[in-house]
N, CA, C and O atoms as CSV, one atom per row, in Angstrom:
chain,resi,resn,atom,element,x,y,z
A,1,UNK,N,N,120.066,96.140,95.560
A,1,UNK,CA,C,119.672,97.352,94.847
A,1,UNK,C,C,119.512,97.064,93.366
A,1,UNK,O,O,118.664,97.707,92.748
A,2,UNK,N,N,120.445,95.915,92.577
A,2,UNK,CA,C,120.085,95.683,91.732
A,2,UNK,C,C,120.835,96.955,90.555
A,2,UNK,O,O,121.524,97.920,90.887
A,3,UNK,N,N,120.402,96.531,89.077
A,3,UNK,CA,C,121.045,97.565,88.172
A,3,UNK,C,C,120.283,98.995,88.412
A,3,UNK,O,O,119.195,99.165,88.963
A,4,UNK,N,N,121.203,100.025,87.814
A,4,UNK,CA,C,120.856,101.476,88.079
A,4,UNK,C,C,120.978,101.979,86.811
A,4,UNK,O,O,122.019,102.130,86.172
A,5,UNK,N,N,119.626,102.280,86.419
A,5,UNK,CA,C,120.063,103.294,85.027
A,5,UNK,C,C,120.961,104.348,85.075
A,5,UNK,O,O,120.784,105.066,86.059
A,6,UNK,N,N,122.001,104.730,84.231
A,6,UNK,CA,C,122.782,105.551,84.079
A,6,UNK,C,C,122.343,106.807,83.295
A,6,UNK,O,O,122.064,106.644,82.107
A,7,UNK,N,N,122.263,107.901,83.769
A,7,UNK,CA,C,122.193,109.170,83.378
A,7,UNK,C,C,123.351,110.221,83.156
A,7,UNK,O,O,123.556,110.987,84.098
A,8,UNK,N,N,123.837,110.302,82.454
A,8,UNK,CA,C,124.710,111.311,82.438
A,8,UNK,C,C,124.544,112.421,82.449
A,8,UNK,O,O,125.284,113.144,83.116
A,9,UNK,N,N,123.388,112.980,81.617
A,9,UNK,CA,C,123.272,113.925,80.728
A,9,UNK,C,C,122.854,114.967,81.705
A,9,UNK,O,O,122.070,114.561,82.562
A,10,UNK,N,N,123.296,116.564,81.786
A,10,UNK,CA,C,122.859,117.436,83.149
A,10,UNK,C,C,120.808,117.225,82.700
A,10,UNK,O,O,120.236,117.032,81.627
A,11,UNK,N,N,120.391,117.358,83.847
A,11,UNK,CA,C,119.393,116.928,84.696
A,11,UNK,C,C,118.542,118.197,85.087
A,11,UNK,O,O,119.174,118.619,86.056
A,12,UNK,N,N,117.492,119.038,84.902
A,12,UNK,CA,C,116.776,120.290,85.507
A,12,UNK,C,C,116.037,120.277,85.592
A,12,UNK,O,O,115.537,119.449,84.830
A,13,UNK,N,N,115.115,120.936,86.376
A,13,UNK,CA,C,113.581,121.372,86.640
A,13,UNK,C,C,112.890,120.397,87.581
A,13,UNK,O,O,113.306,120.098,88.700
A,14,UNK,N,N,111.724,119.909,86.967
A,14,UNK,CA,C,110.955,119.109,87.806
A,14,UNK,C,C,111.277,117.656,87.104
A,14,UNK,O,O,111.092,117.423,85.909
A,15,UNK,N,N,111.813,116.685,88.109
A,15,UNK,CA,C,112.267,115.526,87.602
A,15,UNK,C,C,111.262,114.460,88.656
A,15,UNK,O,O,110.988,114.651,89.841
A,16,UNK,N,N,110.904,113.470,87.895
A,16,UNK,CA,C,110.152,112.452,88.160
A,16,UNK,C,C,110.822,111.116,87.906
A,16,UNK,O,O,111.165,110.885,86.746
A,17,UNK,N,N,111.085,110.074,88.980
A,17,UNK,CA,C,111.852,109.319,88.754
A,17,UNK,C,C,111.263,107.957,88.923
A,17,UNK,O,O,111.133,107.552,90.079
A,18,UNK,N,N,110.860,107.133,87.855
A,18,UNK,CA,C,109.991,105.689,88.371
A,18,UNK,C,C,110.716,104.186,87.920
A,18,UNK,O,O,110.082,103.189,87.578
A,19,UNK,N,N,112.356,104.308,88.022
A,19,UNK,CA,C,113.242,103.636,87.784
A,19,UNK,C,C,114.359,103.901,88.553
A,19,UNK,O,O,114.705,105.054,88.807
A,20,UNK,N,N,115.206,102.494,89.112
A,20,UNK,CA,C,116.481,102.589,89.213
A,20,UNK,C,C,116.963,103.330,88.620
A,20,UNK,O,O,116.811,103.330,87.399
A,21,UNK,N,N,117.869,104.416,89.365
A,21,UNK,CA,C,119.242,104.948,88.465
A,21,UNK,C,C,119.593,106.086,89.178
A,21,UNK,O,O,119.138,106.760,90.101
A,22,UNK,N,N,120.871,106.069,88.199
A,22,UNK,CA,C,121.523,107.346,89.020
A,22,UNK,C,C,122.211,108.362,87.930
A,22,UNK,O,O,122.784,108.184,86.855
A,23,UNK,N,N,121.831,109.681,88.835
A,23,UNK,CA,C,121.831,110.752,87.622
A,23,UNK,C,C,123.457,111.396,87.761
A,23,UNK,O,O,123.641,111.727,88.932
A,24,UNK,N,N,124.210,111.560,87.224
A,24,UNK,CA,C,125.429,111.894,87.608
A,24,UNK,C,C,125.854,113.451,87.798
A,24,UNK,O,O,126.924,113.808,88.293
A,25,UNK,N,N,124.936,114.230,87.370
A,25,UNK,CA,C,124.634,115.813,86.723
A,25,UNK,C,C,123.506,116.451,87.242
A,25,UNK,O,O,123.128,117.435,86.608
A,26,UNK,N,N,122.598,115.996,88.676
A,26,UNK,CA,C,121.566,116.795,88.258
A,26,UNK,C,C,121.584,117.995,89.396
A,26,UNK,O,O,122.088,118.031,90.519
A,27,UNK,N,N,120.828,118.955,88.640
A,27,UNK,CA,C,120.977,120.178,89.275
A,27,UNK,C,C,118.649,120.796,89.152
A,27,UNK,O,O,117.915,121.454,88.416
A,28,UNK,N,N,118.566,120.008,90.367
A,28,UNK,CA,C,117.086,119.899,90.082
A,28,UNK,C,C,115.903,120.685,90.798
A,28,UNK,O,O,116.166,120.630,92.000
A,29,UNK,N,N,114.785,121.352,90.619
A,29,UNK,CA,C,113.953,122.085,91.782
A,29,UNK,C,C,113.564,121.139,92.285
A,29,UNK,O,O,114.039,120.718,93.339
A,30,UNK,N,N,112.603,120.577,91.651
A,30,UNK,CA,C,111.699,119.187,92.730
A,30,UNK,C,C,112.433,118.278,91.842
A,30,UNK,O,O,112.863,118.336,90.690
A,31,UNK,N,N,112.414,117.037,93.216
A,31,UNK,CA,C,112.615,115.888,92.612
A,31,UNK,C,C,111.233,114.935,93.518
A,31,UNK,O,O,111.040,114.754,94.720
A,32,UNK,N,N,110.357,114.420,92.097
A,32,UNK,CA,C,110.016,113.050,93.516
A,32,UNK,C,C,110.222,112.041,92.582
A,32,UNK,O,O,110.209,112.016,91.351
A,33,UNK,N,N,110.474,110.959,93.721
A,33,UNK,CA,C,111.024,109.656,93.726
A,33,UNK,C,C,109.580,108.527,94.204
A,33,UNK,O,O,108.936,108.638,95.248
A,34,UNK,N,N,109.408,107.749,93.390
A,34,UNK,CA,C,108.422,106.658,93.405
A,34,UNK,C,C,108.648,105.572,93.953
A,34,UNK,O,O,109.722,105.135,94.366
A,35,UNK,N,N,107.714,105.148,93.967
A,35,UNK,CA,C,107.371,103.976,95.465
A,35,UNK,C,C,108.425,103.126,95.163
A,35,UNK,O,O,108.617,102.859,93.976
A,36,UNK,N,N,109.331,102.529,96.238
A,36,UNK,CA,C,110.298,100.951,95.711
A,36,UNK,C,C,111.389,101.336,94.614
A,36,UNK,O,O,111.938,100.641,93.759
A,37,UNK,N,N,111.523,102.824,94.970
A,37,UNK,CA,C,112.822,102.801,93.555
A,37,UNK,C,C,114.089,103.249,94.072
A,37,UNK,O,O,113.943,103.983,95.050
A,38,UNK,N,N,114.815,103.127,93.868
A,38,UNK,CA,C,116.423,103.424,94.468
A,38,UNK,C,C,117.002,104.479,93.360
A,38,UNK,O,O,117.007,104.253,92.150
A,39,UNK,N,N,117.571,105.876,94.092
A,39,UNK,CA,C,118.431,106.734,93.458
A,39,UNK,C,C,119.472,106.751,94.062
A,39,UNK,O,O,119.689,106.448,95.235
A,40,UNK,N,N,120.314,107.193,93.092
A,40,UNK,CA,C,121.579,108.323,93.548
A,40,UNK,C,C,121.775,109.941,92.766
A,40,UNK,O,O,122.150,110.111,91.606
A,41,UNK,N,N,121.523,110.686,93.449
A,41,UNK,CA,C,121.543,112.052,92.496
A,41,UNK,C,C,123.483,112.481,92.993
A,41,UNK,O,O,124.146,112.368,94.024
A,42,UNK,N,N,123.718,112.926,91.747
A,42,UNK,CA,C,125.153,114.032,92.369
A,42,UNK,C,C,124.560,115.124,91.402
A,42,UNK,O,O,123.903,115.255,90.369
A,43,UNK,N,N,125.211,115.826,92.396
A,43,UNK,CA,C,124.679,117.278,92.058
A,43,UNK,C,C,124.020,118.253,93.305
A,43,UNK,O,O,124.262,118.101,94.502
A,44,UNK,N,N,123.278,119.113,92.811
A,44,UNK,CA,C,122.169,119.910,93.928
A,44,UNK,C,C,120.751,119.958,93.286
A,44,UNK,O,O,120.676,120.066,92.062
A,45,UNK,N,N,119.745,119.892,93.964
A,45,UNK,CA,C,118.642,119.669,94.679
A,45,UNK,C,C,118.026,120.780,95.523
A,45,UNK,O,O,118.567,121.319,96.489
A,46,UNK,N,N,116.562,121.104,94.918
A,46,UNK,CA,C,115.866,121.907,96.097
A,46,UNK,C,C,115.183,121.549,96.900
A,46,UNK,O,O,115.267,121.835,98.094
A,47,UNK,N,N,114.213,120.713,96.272
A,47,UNK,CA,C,113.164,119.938,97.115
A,47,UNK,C,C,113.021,118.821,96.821
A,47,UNK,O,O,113.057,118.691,95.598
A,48,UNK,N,N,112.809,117.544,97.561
A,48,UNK,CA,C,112.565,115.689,97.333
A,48,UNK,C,C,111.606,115.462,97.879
A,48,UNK,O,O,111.365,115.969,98.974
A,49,UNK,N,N,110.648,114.493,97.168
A,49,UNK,CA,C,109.596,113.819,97.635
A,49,UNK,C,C,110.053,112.532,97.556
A,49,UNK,O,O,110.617,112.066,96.566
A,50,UNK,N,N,109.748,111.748,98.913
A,50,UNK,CA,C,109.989,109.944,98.936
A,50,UNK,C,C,109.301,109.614,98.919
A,50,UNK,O,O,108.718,110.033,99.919
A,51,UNK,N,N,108.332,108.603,98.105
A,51,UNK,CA,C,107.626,107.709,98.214
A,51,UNK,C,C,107.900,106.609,98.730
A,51,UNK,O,O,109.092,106.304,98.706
A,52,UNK,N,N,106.835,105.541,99.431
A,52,UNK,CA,C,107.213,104.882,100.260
A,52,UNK,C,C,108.073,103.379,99.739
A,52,UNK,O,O,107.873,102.628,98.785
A,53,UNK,N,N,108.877,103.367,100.613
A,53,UNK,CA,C,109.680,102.399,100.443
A,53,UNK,C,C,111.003,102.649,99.655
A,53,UNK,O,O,111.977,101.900,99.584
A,54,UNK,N,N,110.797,104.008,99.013
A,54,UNK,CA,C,111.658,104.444,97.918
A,54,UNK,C,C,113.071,104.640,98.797
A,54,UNK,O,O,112.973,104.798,100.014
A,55,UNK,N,N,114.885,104.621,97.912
A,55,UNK,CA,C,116.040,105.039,99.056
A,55,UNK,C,C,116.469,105.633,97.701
A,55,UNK,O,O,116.418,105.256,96.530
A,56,UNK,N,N,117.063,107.090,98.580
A,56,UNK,CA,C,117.132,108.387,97.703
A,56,UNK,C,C,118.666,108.342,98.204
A,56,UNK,O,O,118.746,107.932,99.362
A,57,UNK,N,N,119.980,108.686,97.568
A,57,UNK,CA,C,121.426,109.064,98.054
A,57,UNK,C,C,121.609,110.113,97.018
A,57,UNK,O,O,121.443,110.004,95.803
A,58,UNK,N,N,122.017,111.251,97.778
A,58,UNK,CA,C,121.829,112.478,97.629
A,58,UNK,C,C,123.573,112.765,97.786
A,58,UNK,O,O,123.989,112.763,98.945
A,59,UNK,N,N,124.580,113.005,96.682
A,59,UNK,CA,C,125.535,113.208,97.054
A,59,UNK,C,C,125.971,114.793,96.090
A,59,UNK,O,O,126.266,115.030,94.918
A,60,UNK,N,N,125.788,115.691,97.471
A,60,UNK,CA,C,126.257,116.854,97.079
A,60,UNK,C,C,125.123,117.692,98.097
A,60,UNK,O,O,125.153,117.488,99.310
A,61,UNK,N,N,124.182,118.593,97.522
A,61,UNK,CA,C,123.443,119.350,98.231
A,61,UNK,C,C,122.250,119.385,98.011
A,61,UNK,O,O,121.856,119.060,96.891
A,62,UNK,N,N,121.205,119.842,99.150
A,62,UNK,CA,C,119.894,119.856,99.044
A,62,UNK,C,C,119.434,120.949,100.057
A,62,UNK,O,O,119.507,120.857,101.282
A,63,UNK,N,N,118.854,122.205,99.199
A,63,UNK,CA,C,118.471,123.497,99.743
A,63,UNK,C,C,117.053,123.748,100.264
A,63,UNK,O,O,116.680,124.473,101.186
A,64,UNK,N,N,116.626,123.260,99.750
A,64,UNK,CA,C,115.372,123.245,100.285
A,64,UNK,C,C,114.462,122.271,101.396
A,64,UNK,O,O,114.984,122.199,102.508
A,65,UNK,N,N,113.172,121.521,101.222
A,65,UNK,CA,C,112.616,120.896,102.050
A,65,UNK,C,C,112.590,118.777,101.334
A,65,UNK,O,O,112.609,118.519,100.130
A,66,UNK,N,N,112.559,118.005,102.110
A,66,UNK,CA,C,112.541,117.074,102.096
A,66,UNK,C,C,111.145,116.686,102.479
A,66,UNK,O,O,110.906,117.021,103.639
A,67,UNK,N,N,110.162,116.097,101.889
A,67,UNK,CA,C,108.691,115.359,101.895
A,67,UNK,C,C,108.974,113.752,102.032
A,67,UNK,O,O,109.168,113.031,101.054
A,68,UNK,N,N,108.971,113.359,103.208
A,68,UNK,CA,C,109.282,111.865,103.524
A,68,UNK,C,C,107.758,111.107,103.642
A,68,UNK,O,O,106.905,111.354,104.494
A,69,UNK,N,N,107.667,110.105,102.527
A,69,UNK,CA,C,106.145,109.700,102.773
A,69,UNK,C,C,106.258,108.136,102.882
A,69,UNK,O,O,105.465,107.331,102.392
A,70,UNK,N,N,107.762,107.753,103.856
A,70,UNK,CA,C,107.866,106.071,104.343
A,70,UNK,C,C,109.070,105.983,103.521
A,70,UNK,O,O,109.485,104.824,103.512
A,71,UNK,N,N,109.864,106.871,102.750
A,71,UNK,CA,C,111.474,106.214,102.384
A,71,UNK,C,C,112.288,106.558,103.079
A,71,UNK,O,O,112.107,107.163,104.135
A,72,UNK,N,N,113.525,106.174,102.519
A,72,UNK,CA,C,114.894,106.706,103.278
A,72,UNK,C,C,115.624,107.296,102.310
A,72,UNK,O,O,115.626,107.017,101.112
A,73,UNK,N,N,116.443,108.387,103.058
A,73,UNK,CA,C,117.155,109.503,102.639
A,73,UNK,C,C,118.669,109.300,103.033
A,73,UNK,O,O,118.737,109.057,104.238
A,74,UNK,N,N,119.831,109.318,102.461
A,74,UNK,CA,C,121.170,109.312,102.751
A,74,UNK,C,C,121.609,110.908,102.044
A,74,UNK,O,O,121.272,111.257,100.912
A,75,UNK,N,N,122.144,111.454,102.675
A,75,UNK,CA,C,122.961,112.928,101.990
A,75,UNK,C,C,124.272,112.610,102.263
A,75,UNK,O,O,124.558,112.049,103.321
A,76,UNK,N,N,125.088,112.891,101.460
A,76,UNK,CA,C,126.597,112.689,101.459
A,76,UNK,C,C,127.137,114.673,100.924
A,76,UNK,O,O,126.829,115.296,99.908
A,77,UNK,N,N,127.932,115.075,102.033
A,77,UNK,CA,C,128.231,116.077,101.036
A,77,UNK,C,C,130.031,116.320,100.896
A,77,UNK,O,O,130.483,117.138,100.095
């Protein structure tokens, strides 16, 4: 997986992610995630888009719909 940018800082709205990392705070409507990139969100989540190849870990909640376009998804709650 390699290094993960660190985010601390709370996290909202429409988030676009085209780097390693992990957000420690986010509380997001959409999230999409780009081709070949590895997250970890804590927090909640409405909606995720995966791009392919992309691995999303989702620790906390996700209310809405998931758009899988060839990644993988882990939810931890």
């Amino acid at each position: 997986m390699g290094d993960l940018k660190l985010i601390q800082d709370t996290v909202s709205g429409h988030v676009i992610i085209k780097e390693n990392s992990q957000y420690n705070n986010i509380k997001a409507e959409k999230v999409v995630v780009a081709e070949d990139v590895t997250v970890r969100l804590y927090g909640s989540v409405t909606d995720v888009v995966i791009k392919k190849g992309a691995t999303v870990y989702i620790y906390g909640e996700i209310s809405g719909n998931v758009e899988n376009e060839g990644g993988e998804i882990h939810i931890y709650r």
